[in-house]
C-alpha positions in Angstrom: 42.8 30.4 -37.0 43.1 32.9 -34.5 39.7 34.1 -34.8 38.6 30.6 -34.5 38.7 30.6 -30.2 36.7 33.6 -30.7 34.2 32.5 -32.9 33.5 29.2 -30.6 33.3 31.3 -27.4 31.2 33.8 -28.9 28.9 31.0 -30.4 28.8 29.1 -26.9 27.2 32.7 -25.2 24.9 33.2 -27.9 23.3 29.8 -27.1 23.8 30.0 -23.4 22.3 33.7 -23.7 19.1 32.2 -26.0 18.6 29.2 -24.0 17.9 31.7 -20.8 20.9 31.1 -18.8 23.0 34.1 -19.3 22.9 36.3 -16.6 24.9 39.1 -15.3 28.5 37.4 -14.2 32.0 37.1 -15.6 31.7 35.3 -18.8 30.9 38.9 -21.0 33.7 40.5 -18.8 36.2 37.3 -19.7 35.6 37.3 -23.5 36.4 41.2 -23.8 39.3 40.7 -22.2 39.9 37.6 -24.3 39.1 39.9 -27.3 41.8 42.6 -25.7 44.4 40.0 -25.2 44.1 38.5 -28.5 44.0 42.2 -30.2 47.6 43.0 -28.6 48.8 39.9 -29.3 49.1 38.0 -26.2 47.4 34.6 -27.3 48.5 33.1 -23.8 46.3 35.0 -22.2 43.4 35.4 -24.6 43.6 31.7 -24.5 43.1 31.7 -20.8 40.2 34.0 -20.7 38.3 32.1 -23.6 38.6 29.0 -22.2 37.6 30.0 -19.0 34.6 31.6 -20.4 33.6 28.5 -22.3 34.0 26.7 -19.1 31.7 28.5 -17.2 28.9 27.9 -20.1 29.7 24.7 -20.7 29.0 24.1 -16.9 25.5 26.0 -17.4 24.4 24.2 -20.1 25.3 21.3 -18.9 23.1 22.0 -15.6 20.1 23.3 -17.6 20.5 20.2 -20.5 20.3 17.8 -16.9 16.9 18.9 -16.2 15.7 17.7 -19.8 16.6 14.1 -18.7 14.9 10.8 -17.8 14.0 10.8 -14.3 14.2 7.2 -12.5 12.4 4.6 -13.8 10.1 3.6 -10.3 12.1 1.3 -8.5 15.7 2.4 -10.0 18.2 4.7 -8.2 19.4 8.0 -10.2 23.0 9.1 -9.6 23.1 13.0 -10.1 23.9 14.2 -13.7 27.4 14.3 -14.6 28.6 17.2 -17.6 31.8 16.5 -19.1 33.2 19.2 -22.4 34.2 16.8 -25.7 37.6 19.2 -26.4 39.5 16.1 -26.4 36.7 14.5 -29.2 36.6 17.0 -31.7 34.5 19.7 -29.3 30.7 19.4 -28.0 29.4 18.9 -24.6 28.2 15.2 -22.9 25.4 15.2 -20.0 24.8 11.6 -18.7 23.2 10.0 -15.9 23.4 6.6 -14.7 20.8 4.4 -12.6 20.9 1.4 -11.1 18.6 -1.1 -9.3 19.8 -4.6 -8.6 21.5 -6.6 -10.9 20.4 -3.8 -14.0 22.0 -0.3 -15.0 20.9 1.9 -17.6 23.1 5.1 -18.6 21.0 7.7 -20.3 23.5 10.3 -22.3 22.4 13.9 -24.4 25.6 14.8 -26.8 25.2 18.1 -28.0 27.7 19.8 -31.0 30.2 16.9 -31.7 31.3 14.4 -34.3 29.9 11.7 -32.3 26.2 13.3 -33.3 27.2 12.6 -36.8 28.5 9.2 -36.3 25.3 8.5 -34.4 23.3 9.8 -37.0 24.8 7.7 -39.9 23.7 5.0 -38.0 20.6 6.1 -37.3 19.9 7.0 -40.8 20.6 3.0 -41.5 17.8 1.7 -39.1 17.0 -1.8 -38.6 19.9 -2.6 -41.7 22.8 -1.5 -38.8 21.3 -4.4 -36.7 19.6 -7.6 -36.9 18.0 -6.1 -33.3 17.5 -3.0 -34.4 14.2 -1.7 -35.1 12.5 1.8 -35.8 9.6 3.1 -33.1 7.9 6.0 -32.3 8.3 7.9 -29.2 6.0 11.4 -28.9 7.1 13.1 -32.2 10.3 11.5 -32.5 11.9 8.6 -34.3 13.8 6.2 -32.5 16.1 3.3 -32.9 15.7 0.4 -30.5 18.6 -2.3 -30.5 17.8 -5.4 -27.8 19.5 -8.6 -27.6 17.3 -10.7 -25.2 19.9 -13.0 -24.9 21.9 -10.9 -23.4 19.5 -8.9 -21.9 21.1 -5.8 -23.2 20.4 -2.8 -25.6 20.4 1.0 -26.8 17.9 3.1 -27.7 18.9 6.5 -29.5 17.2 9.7 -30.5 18.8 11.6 -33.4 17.7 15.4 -33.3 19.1 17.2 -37.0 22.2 17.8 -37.0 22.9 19.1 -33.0 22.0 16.6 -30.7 21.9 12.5 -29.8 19.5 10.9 -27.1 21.0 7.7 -26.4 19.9 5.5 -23.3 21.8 1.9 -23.1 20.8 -0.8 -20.4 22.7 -4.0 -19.3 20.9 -7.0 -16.7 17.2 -5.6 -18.4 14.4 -8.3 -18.4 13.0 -6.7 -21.4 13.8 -4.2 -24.0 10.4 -2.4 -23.1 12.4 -0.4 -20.0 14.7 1.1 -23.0 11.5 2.2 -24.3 10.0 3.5 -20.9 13.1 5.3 -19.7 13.4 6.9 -23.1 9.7 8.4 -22.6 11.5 10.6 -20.4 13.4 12.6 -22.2 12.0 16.1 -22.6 12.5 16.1 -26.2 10.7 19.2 -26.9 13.0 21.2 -24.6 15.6 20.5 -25.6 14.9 21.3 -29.0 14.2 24.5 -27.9 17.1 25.1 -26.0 19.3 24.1 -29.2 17.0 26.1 -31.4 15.6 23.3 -33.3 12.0 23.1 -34.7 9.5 21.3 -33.7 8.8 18.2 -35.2 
């Protein structure tokens, strides 16, 4: 269990190092000294150090994952990205972004590493069965599930990449499920993959 910090932080630089955004700063420094802490014993402040340094890459994936987004659909607002670490949720890292225009809002979300990607792929995996709204598209070379309920004027649409990553963009006060479909056009699916080190479809 011990090693287990260790493990996580070292993972997180690997992919922060592969993706591009690994440069010369403090994170290498802070999980030596994590390594030192931990090697004579004083978890406190290997703790301290570790989390630190998954901070610091959380917050620059988190940047670099934002730039993969949806831009505004014309005529909506974009509020800037938001990044937010799932520690509390079993571990992984959330970017969303939330626009508005009028009466409608749409909140586009990337969840990368965390048991929510599972969840959302079980469902996924169900298709048009989860939903009597649901129904399976094609977006680029992806698969996507589209939920709408007209009556409401409210739906999802989610993008389900392996095992790593869910797309998910859900939209309230919509006059048709189509602007799900157009805002999810947006993603930039392939890279992303890329950045998680996922194949191309």
């Amino acid at each position: 269990m011990r090693g287990l910090a260790l493990s996580v932080c070292f993972g997180a630089a690997l992919l922060a190092a592969s993706s591009g955004v690994l440069a010369a700063d403090s994170v290498p420094t802070r999980i030596e000294a994590g390594r030192a802490a931990h090697a004579r014993g004083d978890l406190a402040r290997a703790a301290a150090e570790l989390e630190a340094a998954l901070a610091e890459l959380h917050a620059r994936l988190g940047r670099l994952l934002a730039e993969f987004m949806p831009s505004a659909p014309p005529g909506w607002q974009a509020e800037a990205a938001e990044t937010m670490p799932l520690s509390g949720s079993g571990g992984g890292l959330a970017v969303t972004r939330a626009y508005s225009m009028a009466d409608g809002s749409l909140n586009a979300s990337l969840i990368i590493d965390s048991p929510a990607v599972a969840a959302a792929a079980g469902q996924f995996a169900a298709g048009p069965s989860s939903s009597p709204n649901a129904k399976r598209i094609r977006l680029g070379n992806e698969d996507a599930l589209l939920r709408w309920d007209a009556a409401n004027q409210a739906g999802e649409i989610t993008i389900v990449l392996g095992s790593r990553a869910v797309l998910q963009i859900d939209g309230d006060g919509l006059a048709t499920g189509e602007l799900l479909v157009e805002a999810a056009r947006g993603w930039n699916v392939p890279a992303i993959r890329k950045i998680l080190g996922l194949g191309a479809t």
